[in-house]
N, C-alpha and C positions, 0 to 999 in steps of 0.2 A: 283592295288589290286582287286581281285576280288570280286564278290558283293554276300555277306551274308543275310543271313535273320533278323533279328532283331535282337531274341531274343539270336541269336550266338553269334550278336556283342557287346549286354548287358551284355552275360555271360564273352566272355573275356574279356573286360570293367572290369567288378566285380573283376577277377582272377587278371588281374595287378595290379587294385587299392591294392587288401590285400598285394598280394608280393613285391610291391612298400610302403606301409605304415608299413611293418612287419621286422626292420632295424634288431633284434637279429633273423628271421626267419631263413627261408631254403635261402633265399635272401644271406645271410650274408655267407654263402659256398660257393655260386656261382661268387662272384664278389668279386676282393681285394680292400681293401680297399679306397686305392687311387685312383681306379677307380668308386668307388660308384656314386659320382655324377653326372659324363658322362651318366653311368647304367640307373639312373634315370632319368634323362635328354631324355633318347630314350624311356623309359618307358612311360614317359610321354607324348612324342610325336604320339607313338604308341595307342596311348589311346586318343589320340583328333582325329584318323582316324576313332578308334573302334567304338566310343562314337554314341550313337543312334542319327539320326537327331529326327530335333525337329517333332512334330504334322505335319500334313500338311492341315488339317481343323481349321478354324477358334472355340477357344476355348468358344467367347462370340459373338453375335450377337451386334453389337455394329450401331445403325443409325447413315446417316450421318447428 
């Protein structure tokens, strides 16, 4: 997969979470129904790709 900028891969993050939480949406045209939870299932996977890594700096200066 190629590498995005952040705030891209937040935005499509955003867009499947709604189309994946949205079960009477435009979702519900695209996929029959006995196929929904496979759908979502790739949804989901597709989305822990997108999903922002975390920080890469330390959020608390903590001593040892």
């Amino acid at each position: 997969m190629p590498v995005f900028p952040t705030d891209l891969r937040a935005l499509a993050d955003e867009a499947l979470a709604r189309i994946a939480g949205d079960e009477a949406g435009p979702a519900s045209n695209w996929v029959a129904q006995e196929d929904w939870k496979q759908w979502r299932a790739m949804l989901t996977r597709l989305r822990t790709v997108l999903a922002p890594p975390p920080p890469s700096f330390a959020l608390f200066d903590v001593p040892s």
